[in-house]
C-alpha positions as CSV (number, residue, x, y, z in Angstrom):
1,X,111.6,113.8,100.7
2,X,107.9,113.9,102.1
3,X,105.3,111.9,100.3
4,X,101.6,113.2,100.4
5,X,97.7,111.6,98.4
6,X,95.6,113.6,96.6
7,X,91.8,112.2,96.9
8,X,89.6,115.0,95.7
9,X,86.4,113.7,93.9
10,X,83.9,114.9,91.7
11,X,80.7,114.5,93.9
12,X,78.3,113.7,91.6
13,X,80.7,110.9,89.8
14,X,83.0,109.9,92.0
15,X,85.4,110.5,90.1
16,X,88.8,112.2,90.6
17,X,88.0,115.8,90.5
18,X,91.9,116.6,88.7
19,X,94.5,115.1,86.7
20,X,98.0,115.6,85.5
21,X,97.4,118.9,84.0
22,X,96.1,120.4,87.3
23,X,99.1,119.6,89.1
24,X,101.4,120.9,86.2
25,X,99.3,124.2,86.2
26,X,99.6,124.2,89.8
27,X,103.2,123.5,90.1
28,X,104.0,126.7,87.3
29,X,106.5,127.8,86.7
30,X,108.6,125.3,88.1
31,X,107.0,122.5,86.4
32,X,107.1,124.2,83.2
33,X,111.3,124.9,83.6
34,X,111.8,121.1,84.6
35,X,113.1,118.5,82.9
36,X,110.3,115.2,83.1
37,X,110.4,111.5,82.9
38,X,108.2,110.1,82.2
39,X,107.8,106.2,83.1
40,X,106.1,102.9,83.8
41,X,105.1,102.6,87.6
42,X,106.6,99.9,89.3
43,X,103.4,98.0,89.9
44,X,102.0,98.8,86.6
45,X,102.5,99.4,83.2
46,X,101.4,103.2,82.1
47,X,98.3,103.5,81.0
48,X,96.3,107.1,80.0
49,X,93.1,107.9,77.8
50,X,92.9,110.7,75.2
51,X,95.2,111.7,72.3
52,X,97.9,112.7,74.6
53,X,97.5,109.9,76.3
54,X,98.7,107.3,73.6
55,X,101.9,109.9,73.0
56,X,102.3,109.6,77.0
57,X,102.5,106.0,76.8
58,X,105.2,105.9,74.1
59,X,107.4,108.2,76.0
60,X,107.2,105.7,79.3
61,X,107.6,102.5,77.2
62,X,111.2,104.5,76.5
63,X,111.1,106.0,79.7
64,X,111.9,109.0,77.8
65,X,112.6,112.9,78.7
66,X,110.0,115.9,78.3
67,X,110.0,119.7,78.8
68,X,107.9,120.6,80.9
69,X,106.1,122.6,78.6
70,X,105.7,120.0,76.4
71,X,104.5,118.0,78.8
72,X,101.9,120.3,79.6
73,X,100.8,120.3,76.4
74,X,100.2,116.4,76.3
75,X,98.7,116.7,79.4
76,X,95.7,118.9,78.3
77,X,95.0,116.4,75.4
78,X,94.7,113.6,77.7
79,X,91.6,112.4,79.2
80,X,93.0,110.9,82.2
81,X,96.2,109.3,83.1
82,X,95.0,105.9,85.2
83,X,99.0,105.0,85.8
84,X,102.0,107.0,85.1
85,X,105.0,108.2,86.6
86,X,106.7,111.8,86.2
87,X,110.0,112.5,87.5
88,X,110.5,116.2,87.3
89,X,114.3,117.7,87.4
90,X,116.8,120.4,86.2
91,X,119.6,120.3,84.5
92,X,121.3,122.7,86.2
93,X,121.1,119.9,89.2
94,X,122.2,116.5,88.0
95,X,120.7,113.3,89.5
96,X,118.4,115.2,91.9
97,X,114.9,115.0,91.8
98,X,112.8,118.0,92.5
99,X,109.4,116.2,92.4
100,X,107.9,112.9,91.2
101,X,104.0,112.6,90.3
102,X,102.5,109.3,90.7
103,X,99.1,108.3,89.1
104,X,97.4,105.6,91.4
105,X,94.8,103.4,89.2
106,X,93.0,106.8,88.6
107,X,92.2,106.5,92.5
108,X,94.5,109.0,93.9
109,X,97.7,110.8,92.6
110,X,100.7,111.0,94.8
111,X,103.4,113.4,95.0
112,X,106.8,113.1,96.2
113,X,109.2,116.1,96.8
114,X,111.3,117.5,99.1
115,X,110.2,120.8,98.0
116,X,107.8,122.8,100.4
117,X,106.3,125.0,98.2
118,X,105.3,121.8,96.2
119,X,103.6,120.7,99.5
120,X,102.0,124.1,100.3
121,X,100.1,124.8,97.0
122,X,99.3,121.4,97.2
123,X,97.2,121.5,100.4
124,X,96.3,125.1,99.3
125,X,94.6,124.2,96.3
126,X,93.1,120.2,97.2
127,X,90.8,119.2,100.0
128,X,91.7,115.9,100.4
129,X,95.3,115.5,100.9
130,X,97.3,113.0,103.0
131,X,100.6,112.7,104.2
132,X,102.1,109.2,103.4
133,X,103.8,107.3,106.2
């Protein structure tokens, strides 16, 4: 699995210039047919802002399951996710992973997959992306 950082600010705020529901709308339709975790970091505890937010949080203190469409969904009514982990999968493939999404103390978001596509639109759509070493 390759591991690449997304940086891309707002200028004007310096701010990150995406969040969670950018990468989901990105990753359609795939992200929408997988299966998602969604859990504490392992540095961190989660931690997101908004309406959707506080729902986010419950589902990684239980480190609970999500369609991807309902993830979506919790995703637009969230300000920002500051820490969060989302393992995405299908059930048609049992124990794989097809992609996890890491929130980095709203500095950077980082995306793991073994997927190329994932890593094409990726670099397509961002500015600033880095591959991990």
């Amino acid at each position: 699995m390759q591991t690449i950082t997304i940086h891309d600010l707002h200028d004007e705020r310096n701010v990150l210039a995406f969040d969670l529901r950018d990468l989901l709308a990105l990753l359609a339709p795939t992200s929408l047919e997988a299966e998602w975790t969604v859990a504490d970091p392992a540095c961190q505890e989660f931690f997101a802002t908004g309406e959707g937010g506080a729902a986010l949080e419950k589902l990684a203190a239980e480190t609970a399951m999500v369609s991807g469409k309902d993830l979506l969904a919790l995703a637009n009514e969230t300000q920002q996710v500051i820490w969060g982990d989302f393992r995405g999968a299908f059930e048609n493939r049992p124990g794989q992973i097809w992609t996890i999404i890491r929130a980095v103390d709203s500095s950077f978001y980082e995306i793991t997959t073994s997927d190329g596509e994932v890593i094409e639109k990726v670099q397509g759509h961002f500015n600033d992306v880095r591959f991990a070493e």
